[in-house]
C-alpha positions as CSV (number, residue, x, y, z in Angstrom):
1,X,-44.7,-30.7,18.3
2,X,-45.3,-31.3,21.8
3,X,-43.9,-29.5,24.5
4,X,-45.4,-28.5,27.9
5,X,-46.8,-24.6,28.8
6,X,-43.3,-22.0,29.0
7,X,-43.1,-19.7,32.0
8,X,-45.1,-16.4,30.0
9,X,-41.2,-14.7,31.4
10,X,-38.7,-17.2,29.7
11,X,-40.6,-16.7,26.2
12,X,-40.7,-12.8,27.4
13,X,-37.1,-13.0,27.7
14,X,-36.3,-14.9,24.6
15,X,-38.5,-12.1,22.6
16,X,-36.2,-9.3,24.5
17,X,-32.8,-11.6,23.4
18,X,-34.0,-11.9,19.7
19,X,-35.0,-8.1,20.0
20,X,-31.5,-6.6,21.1
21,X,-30.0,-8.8,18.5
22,X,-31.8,-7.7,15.2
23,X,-31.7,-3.9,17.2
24,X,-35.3,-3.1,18.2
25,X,-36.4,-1.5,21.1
26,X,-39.6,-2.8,22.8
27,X,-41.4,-1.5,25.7
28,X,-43.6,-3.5,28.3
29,X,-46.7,-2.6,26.5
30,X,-45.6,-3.6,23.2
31,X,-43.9,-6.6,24.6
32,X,-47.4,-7.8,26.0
33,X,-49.2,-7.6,22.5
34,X,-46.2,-9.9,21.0
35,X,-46.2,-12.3,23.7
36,X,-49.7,-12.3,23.1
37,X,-49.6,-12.6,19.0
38,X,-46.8,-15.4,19.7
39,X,-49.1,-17.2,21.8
40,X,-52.1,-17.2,19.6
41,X,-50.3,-18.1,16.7
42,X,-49.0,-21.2,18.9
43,X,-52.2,-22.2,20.6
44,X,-54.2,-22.1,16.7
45,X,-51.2,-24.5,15.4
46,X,-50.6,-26.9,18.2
47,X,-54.1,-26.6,19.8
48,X,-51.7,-26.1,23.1
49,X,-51.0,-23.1,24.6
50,X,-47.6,-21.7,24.8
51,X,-47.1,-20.1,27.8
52,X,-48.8,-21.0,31.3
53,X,-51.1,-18.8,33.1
54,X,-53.5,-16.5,31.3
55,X,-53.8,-13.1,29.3
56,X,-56.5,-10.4,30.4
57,X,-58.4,-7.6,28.8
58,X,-56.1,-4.3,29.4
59,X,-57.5,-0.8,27.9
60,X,-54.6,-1.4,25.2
61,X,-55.3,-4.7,24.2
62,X,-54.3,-8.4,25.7
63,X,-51.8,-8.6,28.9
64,X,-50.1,-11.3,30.4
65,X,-50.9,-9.8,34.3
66,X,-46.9,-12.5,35.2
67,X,-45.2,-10.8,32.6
68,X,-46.4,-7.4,32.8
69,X,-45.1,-7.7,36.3
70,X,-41.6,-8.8,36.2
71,X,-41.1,-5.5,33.8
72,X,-43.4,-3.3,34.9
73,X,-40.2,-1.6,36.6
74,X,-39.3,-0.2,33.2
75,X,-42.3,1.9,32.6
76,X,-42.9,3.2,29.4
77,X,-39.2,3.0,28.3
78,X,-37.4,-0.1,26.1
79,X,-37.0,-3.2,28.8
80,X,-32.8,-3.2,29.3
81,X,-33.1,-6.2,31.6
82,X,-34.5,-10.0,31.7
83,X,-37.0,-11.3,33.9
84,X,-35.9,-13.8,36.8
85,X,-37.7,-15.8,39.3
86,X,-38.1,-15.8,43.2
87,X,-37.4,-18.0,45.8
88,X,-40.6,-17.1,48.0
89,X,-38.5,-18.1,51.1
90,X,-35.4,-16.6,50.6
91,X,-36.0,-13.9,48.6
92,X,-33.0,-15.4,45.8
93,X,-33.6,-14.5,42.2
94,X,-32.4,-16.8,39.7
95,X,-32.2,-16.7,36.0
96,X,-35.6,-18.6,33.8
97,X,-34.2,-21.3,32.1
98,X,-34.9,-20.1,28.2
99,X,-37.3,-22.1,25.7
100,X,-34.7,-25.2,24.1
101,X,-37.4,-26.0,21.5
102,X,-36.4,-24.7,18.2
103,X,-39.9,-24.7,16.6
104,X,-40.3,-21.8,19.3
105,X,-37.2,-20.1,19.2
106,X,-38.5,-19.6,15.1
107,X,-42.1,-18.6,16.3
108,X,-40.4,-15.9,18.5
109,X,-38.3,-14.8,15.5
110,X,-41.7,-15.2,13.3
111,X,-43.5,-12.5,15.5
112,X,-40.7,-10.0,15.7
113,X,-40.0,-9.9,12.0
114,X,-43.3,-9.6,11.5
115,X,-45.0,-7.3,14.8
116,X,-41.0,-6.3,16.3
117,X,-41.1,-2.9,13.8
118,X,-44.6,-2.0,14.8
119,X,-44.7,0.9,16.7
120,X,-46.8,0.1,20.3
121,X,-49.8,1.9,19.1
122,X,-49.8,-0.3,15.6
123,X,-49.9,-3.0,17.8
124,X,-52.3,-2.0,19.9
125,X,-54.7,-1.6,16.4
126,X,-54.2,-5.5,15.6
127,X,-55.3,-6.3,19.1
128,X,-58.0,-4.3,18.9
129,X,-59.7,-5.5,15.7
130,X,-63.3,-6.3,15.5
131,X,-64.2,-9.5,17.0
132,X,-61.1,-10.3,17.9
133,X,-60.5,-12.3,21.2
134,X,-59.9,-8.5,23.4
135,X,-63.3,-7.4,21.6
136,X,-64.8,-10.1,22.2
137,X,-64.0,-10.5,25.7
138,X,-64.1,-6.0,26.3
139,X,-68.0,-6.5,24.9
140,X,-69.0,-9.3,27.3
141,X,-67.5,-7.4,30.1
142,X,-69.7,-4.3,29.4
143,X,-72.7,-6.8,29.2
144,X,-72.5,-9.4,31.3
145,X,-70.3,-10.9,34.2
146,X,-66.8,-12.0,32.6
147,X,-64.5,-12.4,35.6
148,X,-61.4,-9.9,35.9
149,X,-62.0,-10.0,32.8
150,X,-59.7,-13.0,31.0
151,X,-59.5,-14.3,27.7
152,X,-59.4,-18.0,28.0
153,X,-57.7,-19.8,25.4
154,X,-60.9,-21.2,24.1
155,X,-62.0,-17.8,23.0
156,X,-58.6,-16.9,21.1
157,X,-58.8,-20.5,19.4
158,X,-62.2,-19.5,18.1
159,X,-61.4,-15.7,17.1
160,X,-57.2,-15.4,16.8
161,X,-58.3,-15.0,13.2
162,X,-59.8,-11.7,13.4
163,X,-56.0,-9.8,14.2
164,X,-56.6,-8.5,10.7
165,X,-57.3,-4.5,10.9
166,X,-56.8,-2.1,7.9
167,X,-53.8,0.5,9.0
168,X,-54.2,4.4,8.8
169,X,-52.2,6.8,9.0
170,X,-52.2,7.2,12.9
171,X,-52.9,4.6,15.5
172,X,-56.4,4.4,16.6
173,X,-55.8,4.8,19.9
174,X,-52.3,7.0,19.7
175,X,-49.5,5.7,20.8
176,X,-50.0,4.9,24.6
177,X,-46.9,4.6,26.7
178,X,-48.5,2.3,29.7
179,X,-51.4,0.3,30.2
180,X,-54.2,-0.4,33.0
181,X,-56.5,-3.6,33.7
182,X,-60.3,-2.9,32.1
183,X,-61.4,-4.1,34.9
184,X,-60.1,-1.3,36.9
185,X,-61.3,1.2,34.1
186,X,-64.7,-0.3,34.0
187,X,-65.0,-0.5,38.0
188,X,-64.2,3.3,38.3
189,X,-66.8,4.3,35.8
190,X,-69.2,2.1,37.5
191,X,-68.8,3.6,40.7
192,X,-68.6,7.3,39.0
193,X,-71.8,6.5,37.7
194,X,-73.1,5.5,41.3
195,X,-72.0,8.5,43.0
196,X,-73.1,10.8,39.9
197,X,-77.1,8.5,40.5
198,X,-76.8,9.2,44.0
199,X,-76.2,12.9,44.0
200,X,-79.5,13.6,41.4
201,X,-81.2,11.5,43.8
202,X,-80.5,13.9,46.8
């Protein structure tokens, strides 16, 4: 199959169409780990990446910083409305043209009936496992320099495989309603760290 990178927001969208039809509700935080999951799956088949752009290290797992955006409105409650894009000079918002390839319209369908049912915090658990891309990239960050903290596609060819984690009978990491760069989170402890060094030095 060959077909150019998809606007991160038209596959988005098509996830949120295919969602409303088969009934479930998904949040923006949940909606970044199955963009994510769709686009691994993709990138390990076709050794191209499905959506344009990149995904980053978030403290609950792999975010797509374009998407995350254009529903970040809804907060932690089930998205109700569809991404569209901006005319930088005249403000206009136009509808994204959906996917018309139907190996990816089945991908999309692929992840929901497999991921859709998982609550947010199941998900988050999958995107977490160990040595998973997120891991992979979370560690390096804590280490070394990774920059803002992105997971290039390279990585999640190499270690898409790991998304394999035993499930309990509670999420790991509860069931968060929003999420925030690690960057951010690893910036502020730095710097609380500083000012903590610099007031024992006084």
């Amino acid at each position: 199959m060959t077909v150019a990178s998809y606007d991160p927001r038209s596959i988005a969208n098509l996830m949120l169409d295919e969602a409303d039809r088969v009934g479930i509700a998904i949040t923006n935080l949940a909606l970044q780990k199955l963009l994510y999951f769709a686009h691994g799956i993709f990138l390990n088949e076709n050794k191209k990446p499905l959506v344009s752009g990149y995904f980053e290290a978030w403290q609950y797992g792999p975010v797509h910083p374009t998407a995350y955006k254009a529903f970040q409105v809804a907060g932690p409650d089930p998205i109700r409305f569809r991404a569209c894009s901006q005319n930088v000079l005249s403000g206009e918002l136009s509808p994204i043209a959906p996917p018309d390839n139907r190996e990816v319209r089945r991908l999309v369908q692929h992840v929901l009936n497999s991921y859709g049912k998982l609550s947010a915090g199941r998900l988050v658990d999958i995107s977490h496992a160990k040595n998973s891309p997120w891991e992979h990239i979370v560690h390096k960050g804590r280490t070394s320099v990774a920059f803002g903290l992105r997971i290039p596609d390279t990585v999640i060819l190499e270690r898409f495989k790991h998304h394999k984690v035993s499930i309990g009978d509670a999420p790991v990491a509860g069931e968060p309603r929003e999420d925030t760069p690690f960057c951010l989170i690893l910036t502020l402890r730095a710097s609380h760290r500083c000012r903590a060094s610099c007031s024992a030095g006084n």
